[in-house]
C-alpha positions in Angstrom: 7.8 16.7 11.4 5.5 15.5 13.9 2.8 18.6 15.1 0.6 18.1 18.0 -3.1 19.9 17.8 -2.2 23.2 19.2 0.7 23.5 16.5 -1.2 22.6 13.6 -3.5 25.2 14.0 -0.7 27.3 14.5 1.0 26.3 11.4 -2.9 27.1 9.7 -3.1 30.3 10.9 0.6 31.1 10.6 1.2 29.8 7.2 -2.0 31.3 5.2 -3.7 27.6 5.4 -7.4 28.3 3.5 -8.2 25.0 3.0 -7.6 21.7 5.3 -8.2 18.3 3.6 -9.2 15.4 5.9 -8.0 12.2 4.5 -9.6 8.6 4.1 -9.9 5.7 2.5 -12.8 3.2 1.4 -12.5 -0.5 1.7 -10.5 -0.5 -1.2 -8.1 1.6 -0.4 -9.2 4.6 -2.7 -8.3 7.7 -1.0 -11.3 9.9 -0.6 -10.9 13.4 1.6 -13.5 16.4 2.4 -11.9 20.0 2.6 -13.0 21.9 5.9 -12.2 25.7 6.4 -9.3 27.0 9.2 -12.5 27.9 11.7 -13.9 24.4 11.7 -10.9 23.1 12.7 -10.6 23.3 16.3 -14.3 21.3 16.1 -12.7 18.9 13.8 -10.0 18.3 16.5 -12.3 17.6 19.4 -15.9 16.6 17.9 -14.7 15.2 14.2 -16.5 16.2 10.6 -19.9 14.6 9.8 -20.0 12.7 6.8 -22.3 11.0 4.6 -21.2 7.6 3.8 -23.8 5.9 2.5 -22.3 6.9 -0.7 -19.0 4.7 -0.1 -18.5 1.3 -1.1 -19.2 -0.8 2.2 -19.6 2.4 4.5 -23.1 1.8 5.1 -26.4 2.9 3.6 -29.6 5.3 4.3 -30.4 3.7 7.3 -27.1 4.7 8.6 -25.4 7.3 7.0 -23.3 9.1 9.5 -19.9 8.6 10.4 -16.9 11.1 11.8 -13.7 11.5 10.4 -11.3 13.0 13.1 -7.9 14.3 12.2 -4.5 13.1 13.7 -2.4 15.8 14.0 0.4 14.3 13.4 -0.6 13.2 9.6 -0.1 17.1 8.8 1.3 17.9 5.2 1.3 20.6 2.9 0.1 19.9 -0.7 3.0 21.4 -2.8 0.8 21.5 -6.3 -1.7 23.8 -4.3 -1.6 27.7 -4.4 1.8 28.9 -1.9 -1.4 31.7 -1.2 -4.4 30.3 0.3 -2.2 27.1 0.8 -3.7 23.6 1.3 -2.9 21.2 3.8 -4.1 17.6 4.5 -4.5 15.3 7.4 -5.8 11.6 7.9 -8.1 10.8 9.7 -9.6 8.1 12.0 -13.3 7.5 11.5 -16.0 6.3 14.2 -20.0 6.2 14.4 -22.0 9.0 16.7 -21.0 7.2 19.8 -17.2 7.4 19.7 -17.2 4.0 18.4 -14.2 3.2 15.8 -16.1 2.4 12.4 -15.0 -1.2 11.7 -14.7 -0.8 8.3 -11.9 1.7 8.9 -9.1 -0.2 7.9 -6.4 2.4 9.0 -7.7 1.7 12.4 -7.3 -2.0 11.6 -3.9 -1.7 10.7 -3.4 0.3 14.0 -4.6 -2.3 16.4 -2.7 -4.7 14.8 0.3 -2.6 15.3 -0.5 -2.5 19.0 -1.0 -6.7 19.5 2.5 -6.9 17.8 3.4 -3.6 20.1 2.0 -5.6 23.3 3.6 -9.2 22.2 6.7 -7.5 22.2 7.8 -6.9 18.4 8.4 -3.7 16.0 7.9 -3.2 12.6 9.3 -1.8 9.7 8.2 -1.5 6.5 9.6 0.0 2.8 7.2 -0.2 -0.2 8.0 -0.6 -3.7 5.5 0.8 -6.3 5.3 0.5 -10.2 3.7 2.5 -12.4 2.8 2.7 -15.9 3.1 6.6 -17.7 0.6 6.7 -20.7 -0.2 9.8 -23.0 -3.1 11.4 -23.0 -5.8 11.7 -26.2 -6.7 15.0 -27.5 -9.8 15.3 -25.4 -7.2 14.6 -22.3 -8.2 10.8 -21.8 -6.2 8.2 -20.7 -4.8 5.7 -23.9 -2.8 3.2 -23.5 0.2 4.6 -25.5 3.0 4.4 -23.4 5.5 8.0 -22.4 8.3 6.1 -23.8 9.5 2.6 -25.2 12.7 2.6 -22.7 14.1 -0.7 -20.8 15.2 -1.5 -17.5 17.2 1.5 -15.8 17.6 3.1 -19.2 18.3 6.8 -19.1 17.4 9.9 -20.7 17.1 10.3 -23.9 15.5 6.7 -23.8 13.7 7.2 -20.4 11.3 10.3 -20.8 10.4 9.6 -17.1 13.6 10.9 -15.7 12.2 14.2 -15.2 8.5 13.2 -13.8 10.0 11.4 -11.4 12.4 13.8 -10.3 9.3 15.8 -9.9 7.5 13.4 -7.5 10.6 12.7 -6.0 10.8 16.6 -4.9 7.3 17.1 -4.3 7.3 14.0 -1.6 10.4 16.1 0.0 8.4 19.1 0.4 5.4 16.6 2.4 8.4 15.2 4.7 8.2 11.6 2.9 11.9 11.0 2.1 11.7 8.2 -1.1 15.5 5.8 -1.8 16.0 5.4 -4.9 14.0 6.0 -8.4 14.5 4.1 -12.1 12.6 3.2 -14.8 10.9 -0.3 -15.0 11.2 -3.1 -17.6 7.7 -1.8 -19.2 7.4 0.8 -21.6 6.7 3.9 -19.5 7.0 1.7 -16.6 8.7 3.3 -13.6 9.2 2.5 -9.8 10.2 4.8 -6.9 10.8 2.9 -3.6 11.0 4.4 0.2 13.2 4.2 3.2 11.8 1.9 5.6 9.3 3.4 8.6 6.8 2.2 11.0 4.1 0.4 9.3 1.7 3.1 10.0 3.7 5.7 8.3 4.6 3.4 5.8 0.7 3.1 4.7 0.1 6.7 5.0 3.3 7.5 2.7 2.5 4.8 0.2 -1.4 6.5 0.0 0.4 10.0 -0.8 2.8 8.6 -2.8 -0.2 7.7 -5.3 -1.9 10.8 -5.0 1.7 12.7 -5.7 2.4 10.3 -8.6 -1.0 10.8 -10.7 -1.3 14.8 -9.6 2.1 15.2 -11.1 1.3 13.1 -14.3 -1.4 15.3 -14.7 0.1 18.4 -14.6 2.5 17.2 -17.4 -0.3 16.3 -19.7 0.3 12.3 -18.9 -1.7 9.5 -17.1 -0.1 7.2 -14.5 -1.7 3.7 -14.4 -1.2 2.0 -10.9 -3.4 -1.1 -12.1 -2.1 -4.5 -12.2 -1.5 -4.9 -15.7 -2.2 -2.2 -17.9 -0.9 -3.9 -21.2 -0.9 -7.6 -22.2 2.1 -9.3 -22.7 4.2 -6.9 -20.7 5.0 -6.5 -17.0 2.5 -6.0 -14.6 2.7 -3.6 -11.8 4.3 -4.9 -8.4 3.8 -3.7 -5.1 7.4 -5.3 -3.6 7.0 -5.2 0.6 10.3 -5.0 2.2 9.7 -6.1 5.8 11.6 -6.6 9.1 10.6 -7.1 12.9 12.7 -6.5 15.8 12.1 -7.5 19.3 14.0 -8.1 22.4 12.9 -12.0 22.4 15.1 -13.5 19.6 18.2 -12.3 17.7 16.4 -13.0 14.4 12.6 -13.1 14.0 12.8 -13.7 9.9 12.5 -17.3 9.7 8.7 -16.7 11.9 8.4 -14.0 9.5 8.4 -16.4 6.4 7.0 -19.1 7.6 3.8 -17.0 8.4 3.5 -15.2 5.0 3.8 -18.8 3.5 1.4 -21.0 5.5 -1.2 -17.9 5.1 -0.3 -16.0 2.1 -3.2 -18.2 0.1 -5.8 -16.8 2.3 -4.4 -13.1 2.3 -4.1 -13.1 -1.3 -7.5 -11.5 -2.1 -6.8 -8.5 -0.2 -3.1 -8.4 -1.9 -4.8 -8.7 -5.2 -8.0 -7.4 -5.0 -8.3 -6.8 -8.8 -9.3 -9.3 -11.5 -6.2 -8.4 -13.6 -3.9 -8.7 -10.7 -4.2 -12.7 -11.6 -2.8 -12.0 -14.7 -0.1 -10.5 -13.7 1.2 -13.9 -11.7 4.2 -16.3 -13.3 6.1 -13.9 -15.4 8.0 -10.6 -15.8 9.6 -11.5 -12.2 6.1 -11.7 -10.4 5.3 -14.9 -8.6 3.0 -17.8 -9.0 4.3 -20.3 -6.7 4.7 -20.4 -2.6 8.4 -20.5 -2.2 11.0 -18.6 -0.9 15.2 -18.1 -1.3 17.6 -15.6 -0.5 18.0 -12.8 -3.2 16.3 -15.0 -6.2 13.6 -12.3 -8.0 11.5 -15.5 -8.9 10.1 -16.3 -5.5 6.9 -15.1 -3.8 9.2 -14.1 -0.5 13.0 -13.5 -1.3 15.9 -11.6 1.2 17.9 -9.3 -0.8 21.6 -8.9 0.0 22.0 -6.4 2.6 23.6 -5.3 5.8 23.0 -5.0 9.9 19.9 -2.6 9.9 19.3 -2.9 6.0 18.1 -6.7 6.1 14.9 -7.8 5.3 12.5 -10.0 4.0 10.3 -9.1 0.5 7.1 -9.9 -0.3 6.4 -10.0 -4.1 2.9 -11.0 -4.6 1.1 -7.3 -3.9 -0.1 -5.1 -6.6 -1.1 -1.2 -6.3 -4.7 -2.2 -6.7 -4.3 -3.3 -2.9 -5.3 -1.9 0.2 -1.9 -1.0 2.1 -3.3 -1.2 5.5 -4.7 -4.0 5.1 -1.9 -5.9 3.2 0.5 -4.4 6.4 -2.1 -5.2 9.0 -2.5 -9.1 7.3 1.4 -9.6 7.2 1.9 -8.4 11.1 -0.7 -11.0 11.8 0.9 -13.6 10.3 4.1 -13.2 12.1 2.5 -13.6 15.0 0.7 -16.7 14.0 3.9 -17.5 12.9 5.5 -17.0 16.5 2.4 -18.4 18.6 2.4 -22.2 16.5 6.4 -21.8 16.4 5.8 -23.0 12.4 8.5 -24.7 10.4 10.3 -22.7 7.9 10.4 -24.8 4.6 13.6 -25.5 2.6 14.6 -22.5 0.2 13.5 -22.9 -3.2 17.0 -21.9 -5.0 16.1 -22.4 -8.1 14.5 -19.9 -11.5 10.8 -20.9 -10.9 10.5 -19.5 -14.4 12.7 -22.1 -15.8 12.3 -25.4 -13.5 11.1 -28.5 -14.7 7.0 -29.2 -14.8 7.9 -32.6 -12.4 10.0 -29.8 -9.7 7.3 -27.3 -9.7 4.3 -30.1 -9.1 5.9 -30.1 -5.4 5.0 -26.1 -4.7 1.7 -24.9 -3.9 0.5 -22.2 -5.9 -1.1 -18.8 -5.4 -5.1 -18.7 -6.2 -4.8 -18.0 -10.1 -8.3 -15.8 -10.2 -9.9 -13.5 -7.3 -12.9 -15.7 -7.2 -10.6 -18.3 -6.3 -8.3 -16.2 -3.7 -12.3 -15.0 -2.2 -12.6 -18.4 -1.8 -9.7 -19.0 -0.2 -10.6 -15.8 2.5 -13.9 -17.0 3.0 -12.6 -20.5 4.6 -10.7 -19.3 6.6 -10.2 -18.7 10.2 -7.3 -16.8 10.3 -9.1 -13.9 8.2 -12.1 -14.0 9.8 -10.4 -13.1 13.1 -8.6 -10.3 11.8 -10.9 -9.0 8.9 -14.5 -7.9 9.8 -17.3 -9.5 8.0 -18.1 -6.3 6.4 -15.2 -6.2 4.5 -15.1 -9.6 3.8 -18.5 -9.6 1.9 -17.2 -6.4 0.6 -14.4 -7.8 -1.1 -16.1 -11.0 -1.8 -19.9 -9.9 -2.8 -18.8 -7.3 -5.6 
């Protein structure tokens, strides 16, 4: 449901609201939030809440320490875990300087204005995320280890899968926050598990796939477990993908895909440090179904960029290269972009690669570019080019680049 200012603080005072989380993110895409009371919220609506952000990753320092996070209404969920008395609610927020001015380092707003160039050049987008996760017991001080919930398979089921029942609880709990998830299994990892979405606007999309994190380790918690959203939490078993299922209508062209691909492809190298902005996401690259080379085919797992089977409204195109380590409104923000590059220099779509990357001859795969193999590499990459430095701010680029 979508609530305007005058009903939220209706629903507040109507539904025993004691505490009102205002959402955000760093850089990184680590949420952060700061809890404000059910009187400071009509000030939160019209001035925004002062924080102090020297203390966040590239959100500025002594010098200038104050920015304002303002609330969309529309953002409003209740936090099921929380107290049904005294309940708590959260909302995300936008964040500008003093002056009004949108904080460029706010990279929901980022995602946002490129929502609107792809709004103004006449195209819609839709987006459905795909998240893995890792489910390790705790130690008996309550510490994360690196013992996994169970040793199930692919889509194995209970007795085997002992994440049947923790992700029946996420499942729920996203329910209760109006985020409606597809379909749920468990991975090909030991404790490994995935929960994907229904496709929405990109900007809902992001928000969901921030909650959906913040759901996912709040419920492991509660049931004495950790869940690991890194790249690749053990060695010699499957990383953790964040698949991208994507589609773009407009009123130009029957079928916008082959713009769509050929975009990701021609910039995917320089996007790739903000798709994989961890060390171990490199790692991850060239087996257990992840990619390592910049191809794409219809419906063939090994690809960077593949288009499952599907129907009418159902088709789309996936992006495979993403982990959870990355910053979703960036990654969703980067990918519009490069459809509209895609568009504006009409570029070629190459052949498909129908073949198992995995399996292919050394003297085949010489003729594919490959993804940067380390973040110092993929920084590189960013830092040369112009097609990031028009859509990325500086700030976040020596950010991501000058850890």
């Amino acid at each position: 449901m979508k609530y305007s200012k005058e009903e939220v603080i209706q629903y507040v005072r109507e539904e025993d609201v004691k505490f009102i989380r205002l959402a955000f993110c760093d850089v990184f895409g680590k949420q952060k939030n700061i809890s404000i009371m059910p009187q400071e919220l009509s000030r939160a609506f019209e001035y925004g809440i002062a924080i102090d952000a020297s203390a966040i990753a590239g959100f500025g320092d002594e010098n200038q320490s104050d920015l304002f996070l303002h609330p969309e209404a529309d953002t409003l969920a209740p936090l099921p875990w929380r107290p049904e008395h005294g309940r708590v609610v959260r909302m995300f927020c936008n964040i500008t300087y003093p002056n009004g001015k949108i904080f460029e380092c706010d990279t929901r707003s980022i995602l946002k204005n490129a929502i609107e160039k792809a709004k103004n050049s006449g195209y819609q987008f839709f987006f459905g995320a795909e998240q893995e996760f890792y489910l390790f017991k705790l130690d008996d001080n309550g510490n994360p280890t690196k013992e996994p919930y169970d040793n199930a398979a692919y889509m194995d089921i209970a007795p085997e899968d002992k994440g049947e029942n923790i992700r029946r609880e996420v499942c729920l709990t996203l329910e209760q926050m109006g985020i409606q998830p597809e379909s749920s299994h468990h991975e090909e990892g030991p404790g490994q598990n995935e929960i994907d979405f229904r496709y929405s606007d990109p900007l809902t999309a992001a928000d969901n796939t921030m909650t959906f994190q913040t759901v996912v380790k709040t419920t492991a918690q509660r049931n004495g477990l950790y869940a690991d959203f890194s790249p690749k939490p053990l060695e010699n078993k499957p990383g953790n993908g964040f698949h991208i299922n994507i589609s773009v209508k407009s009123s130009y062209e029957a079928d916008n895909t082959k713009y769509l691909i050929a975009g990701i492809l021609d910039k995917v190298a320089d996007m790739t440090a903000f798709f994989n902005s961890a060390e171990s996401s490199y790692r991850r690259f060239g087996s257990s179904k992840a990619p390592k080379y910049i191809s794409w085919s219809r419906e063939n797992r090994s690809q960077l960029v593949r288009i499952p089977a599907a129907i009418d409204e159902y088709r789309r195109v996936e992006l495979r290269s993403p982990d959870p380590s990355a910053n979703t409104y960036l990654v969703f923000a980067l990918i519009i972009y490069a459809f509209l590059d895609g568009i504006e220099n009409e570029l070629e779509l190459p052949a498909p690669a129908d073949i198992n990357l995995y399996k292919a001859d050394p003297n085949i795969l010489a003729n594919f570019k490959q993804l940067p193999d380390n973040f110092k590499s993929a920084c590189a990459a960013a830092a040369n080019s112009n097609f990031i430095k028009k859509y990325i701010p500086d700030a976040i680029l020596n950010i991501y680049c000058n850890q």
